[in-house]
N, C-alpha and C positions, 0 to 999 in steps of 0.2 A: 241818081237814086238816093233816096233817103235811109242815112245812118241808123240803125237801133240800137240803142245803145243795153251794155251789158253789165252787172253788177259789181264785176273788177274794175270797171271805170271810177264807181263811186270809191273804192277801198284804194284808187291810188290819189283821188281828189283828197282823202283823208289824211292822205301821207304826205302831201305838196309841200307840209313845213318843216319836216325830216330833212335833214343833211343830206343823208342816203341817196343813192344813185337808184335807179329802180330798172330791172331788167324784167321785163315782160316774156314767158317762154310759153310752148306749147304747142304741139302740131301744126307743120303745115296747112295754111288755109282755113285755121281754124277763128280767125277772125283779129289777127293782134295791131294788124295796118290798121283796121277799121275803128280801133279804139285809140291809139295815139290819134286820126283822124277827129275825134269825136272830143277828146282831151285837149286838142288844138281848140278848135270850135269854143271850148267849155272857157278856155285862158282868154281867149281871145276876146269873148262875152264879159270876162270877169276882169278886163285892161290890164291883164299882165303881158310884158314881153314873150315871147314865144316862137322858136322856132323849125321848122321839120326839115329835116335830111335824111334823105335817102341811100343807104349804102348801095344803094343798085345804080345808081351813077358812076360812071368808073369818074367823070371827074372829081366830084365829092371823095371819095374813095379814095384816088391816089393821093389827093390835098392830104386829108387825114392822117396816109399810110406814114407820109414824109416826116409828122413829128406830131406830140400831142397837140403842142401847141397853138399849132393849126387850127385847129378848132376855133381860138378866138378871133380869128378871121372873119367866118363867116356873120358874128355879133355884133352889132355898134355898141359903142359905150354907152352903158345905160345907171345914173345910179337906185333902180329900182332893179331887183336879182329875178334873171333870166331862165325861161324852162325850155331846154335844147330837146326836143323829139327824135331821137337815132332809130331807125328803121332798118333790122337786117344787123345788128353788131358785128356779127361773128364774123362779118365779111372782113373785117380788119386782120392785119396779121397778127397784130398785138394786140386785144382786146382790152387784156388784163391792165398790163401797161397804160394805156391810153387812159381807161375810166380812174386808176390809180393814181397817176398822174395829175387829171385834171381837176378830180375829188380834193388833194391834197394841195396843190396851187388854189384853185379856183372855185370851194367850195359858197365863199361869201357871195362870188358872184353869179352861179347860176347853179340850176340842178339840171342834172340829164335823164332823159326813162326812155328806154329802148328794149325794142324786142331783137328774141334771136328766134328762130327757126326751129332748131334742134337739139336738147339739150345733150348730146353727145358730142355731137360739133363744137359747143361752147364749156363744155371740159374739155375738152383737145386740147384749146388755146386757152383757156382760162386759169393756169398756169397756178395761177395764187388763187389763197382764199377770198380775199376779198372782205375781210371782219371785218366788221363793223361801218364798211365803207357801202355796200349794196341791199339791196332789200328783192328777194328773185319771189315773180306771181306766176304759176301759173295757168294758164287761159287753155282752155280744152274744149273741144265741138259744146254746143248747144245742150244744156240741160235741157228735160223735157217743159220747165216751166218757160226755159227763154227761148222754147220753140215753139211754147202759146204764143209766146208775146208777140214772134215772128210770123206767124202764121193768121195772126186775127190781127196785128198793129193796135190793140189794145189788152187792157188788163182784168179784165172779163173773165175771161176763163184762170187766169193766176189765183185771181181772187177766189175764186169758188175752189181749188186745190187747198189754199190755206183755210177755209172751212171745213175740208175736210179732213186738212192736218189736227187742227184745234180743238175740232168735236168727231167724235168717235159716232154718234148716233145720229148727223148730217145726212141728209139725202139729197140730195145735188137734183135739182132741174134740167142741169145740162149733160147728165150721167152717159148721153147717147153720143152726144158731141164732141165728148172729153174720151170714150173709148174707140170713135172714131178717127182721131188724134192723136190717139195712143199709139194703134192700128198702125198706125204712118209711120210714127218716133222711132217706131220696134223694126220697122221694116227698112229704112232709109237713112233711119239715126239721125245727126246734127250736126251735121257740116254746113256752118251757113248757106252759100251756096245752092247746094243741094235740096236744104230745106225752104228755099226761095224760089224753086224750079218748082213749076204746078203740073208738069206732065211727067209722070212716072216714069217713059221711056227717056227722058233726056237726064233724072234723076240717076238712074242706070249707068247714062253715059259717063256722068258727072265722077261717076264712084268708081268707076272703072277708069278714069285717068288718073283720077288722085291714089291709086291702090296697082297701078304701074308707074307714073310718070312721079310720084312724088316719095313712095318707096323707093324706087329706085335712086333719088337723089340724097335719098337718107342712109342708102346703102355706100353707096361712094361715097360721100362726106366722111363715113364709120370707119373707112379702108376695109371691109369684107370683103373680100375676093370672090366666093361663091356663089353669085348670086343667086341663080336656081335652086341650090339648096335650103338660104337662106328663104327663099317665097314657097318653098314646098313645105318649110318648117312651121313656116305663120299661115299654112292654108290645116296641117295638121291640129295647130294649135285651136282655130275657129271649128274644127269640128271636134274638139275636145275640150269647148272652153267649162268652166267650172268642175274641170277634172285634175287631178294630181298631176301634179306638174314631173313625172316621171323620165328624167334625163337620160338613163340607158336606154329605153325603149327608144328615145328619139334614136339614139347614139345608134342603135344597131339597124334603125328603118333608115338612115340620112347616112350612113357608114361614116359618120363622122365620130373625133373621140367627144366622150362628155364634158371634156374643157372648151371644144368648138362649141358644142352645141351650149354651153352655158356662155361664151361671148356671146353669139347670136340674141340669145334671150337679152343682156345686157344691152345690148343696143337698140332691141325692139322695145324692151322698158326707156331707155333714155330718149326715145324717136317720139314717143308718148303713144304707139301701138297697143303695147299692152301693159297689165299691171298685175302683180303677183298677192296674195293673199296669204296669211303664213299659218299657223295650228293657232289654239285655243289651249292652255292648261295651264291646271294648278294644281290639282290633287291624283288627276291621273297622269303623269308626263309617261310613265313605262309605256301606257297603251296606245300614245297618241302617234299618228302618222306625222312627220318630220316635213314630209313632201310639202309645198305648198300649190294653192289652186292658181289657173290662169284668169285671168277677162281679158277683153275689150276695152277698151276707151272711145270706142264708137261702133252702133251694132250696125249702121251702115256699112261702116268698113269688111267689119266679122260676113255680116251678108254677101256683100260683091267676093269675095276670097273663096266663098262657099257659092256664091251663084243659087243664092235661096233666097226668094223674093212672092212667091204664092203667098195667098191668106194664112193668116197664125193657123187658123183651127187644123188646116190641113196640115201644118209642117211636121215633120219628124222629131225635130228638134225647140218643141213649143218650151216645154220645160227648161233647157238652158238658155233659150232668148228670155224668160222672163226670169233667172236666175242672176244674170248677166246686167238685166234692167235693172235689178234691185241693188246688185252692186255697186252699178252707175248712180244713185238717189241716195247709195252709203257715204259713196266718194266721194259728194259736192257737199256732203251735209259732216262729215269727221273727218279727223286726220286717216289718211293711211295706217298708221300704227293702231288704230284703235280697232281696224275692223281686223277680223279673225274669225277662222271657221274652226267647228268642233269633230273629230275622226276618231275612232279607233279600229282596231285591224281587226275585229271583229265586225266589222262593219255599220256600226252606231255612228250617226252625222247628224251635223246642226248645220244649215249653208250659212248663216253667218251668227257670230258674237260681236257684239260692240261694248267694247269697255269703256264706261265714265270714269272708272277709277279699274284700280286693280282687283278690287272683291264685290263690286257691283257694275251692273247695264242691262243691257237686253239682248234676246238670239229671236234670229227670224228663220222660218224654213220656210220657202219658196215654193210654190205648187200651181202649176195652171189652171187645175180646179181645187175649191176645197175640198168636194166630198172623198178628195184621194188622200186626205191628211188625217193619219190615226193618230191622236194623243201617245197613244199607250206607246209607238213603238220609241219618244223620244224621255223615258222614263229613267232611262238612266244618265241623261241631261240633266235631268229639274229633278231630279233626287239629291246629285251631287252639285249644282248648281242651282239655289234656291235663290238667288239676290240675280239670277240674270232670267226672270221669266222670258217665256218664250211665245211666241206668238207668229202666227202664218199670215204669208202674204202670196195672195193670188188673184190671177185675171178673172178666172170666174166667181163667185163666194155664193154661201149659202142666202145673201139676199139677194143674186141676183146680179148683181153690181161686179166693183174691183176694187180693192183693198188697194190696191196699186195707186194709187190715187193720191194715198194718203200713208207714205213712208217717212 
């Protein structure tokens, strides 16, 4: 099967001349083999030495575990500097140790970029910082752009999205094709994989192993002991997603205390399940809700957990699947820290603020259709917030069309 390759491939081809060690993270299955594979391929084209290990060998694995050193075993002498492919880090007992180790001997001579799994897992054993010495990426299911790419093998439909990023008054040709598409992304998400399967029913299947068999392994790795609790807390969660992240309510539905129920959340954040959103303020902090919202990091995931797979129009839940989508298109495009939702306990909301600096950006509110979005009720946003205009993003719009298209 042929590779496709993904846009963190170019950002670590950028970095090949850094010192730096590069650790590759990001949910299971979410495609990190496939891009050292592809990086291989790329060195290999480009006549640099090169080579891939597997930590899923136990005999690779034990060589390694016995001393860093090890490692220069598997390398002939070369005097041109070597790029070692580690697949699966974590599996070492000493992570930390080993890439410190070899960074510090052996940095003239080759550089190493490995993935791990879990970034829980890889704080467990990741003991040390690591300053100055690693550079961490990481790789998350399938954007909806590189689920064009995946789904057509060409850049056809990309293209026509960044026209509709660029110009505001674009009408697209392929409007019917791209919501049809969408259709899919919203329902199934982007788990390679998944998004390679052409029958819906095996789609299903697909998401339903990876949301037992690969949660589960993220559970044990974490040391959580509960596990049923733990999977009735993130099936809670997907039908609460862009809701206040309200700890006691779990605390008294899971009769667990709010220090449990806040591990949990921690390691469902570090597993790359889900990811938290925190307030907006500057001039009102008295008023603002403290809570912060949940998502997704894949709404195939959030779907199978909730077993909601019917057409958008009919769901119950249309408004936070495209709430959750717009999250997902914040999250590839800012850092975490910039995005931010606006609340107060009189019930005034923004779904999201994005900060370019600290006294300007932009707020979006989120709506399935427009004709359900009044100006007026977010008037005391854009009164007290004049440098963050606000602007609506929705599946259906008053031309007809989806705004969604173009975040």
């Amino acid at each position: 099967m042929n590779l496709i390759s993904r846009p963190i491939l170019n950002t670590i081809i950028k970095n090949l001349d850094f010192e730096e060690f590069t650790i590759i993270t990001g949910p299971r299955q979410s495609g990190k083999t496939s891009v050292l594979i592809l990086l291989k391929q790329f060195l290999e084209n480009e006549n640099h030495p090169v080579y891939f290990l597997s930590l899923e060998n136990p005999d690779i694995l034990t060589r390694l575990n016995s001393h860093p050193e090890e490692l220069i075993s598997f390398i002939p002498k070369t005097d041109t500097k070597t790029f070692i492919l580690i697949d699966e880090i974590q599996y070492l007992k000493n992570p930390t140790n080993f890439l410190k180790y070899n960074f510090d001997l052996h940095r003239d001579k080759f550089k190493i970029i490995c993935t791990g799994s879990s970034a829980f897992y890889i704080d467990q054993k990741f003991k040390d910082s690591l300053a100055g010495r690693k550079q961490v990426l990481n790789l998350f299911t399938l954007s909806f752009e590189e689920f064009l790419l995946f789904k057509t093998g060409n850049n056809k439909l990309t293209e026509e999205l960044k026209e509709l990023n660029l110009r505001e008054e674009y009408v697209s040709l392929q409007n019917n094709k791209l919501r049809q598409l969408l259709d899919e992304y919203l329902t199934f998400g982007g788990y390679p994989a998944v998004v390679l399967s052409e029958n819906n029913e095996r789609k299903q299947t697909l998401l339903k192993e990876l949301s037992q068999s690969y949660i589960k392994r993220d559970i044990l790795e974490s040391g959580i002991r509960n596990e049923e609790k733990l999977f009735f807390l993130l099936k809670m969660l997907a039908a609460q997603t862009g809701s206040l992240l309200n700890l006691n309510q779990f605390s008294t539905t899971l009769q667990l205390s709010t220090t449990a129920i806040n591990n949990y959340i921690t390691t469902l954040r570090k597993t790359f399940h889900i990811e938290l959103v925190r307030p907006f303020y500057m001039n009102l902090k008295k008023e603002l809700s403290k809570m912060p919202k949940v998502y997704f990091n894949d709404l195939g995931m959030r779907n199978i957990l909730l077993n909601q797979f019917q057409n958008i129009d009919d769901r119950l839940d249309k408004g936070e699947l495209i709430e959750n989508y717009v999250f997902l298109q914040l999250r590839n495009k800012y850092n975490l820290d910039q995005l931010k939702f606006w609340r107060t306990t009189d019930g005034n909301e923004v779904d999201f603020v994005v900060a370019n600096s600290f006294k300007n950006g932009f707020a979006i509110e989120c709506k399935f259709n427009e004709k359900s979005f009044n100006r007026n009720k977010y008037k005391k946003f854009t009164t007290e917030y004049p440098d963050f205009p606000l602007q609506v993003k929705s599946y259906i719009n008053l031309k007809n069309s989806t705004s969604l298209f173009s975040i």
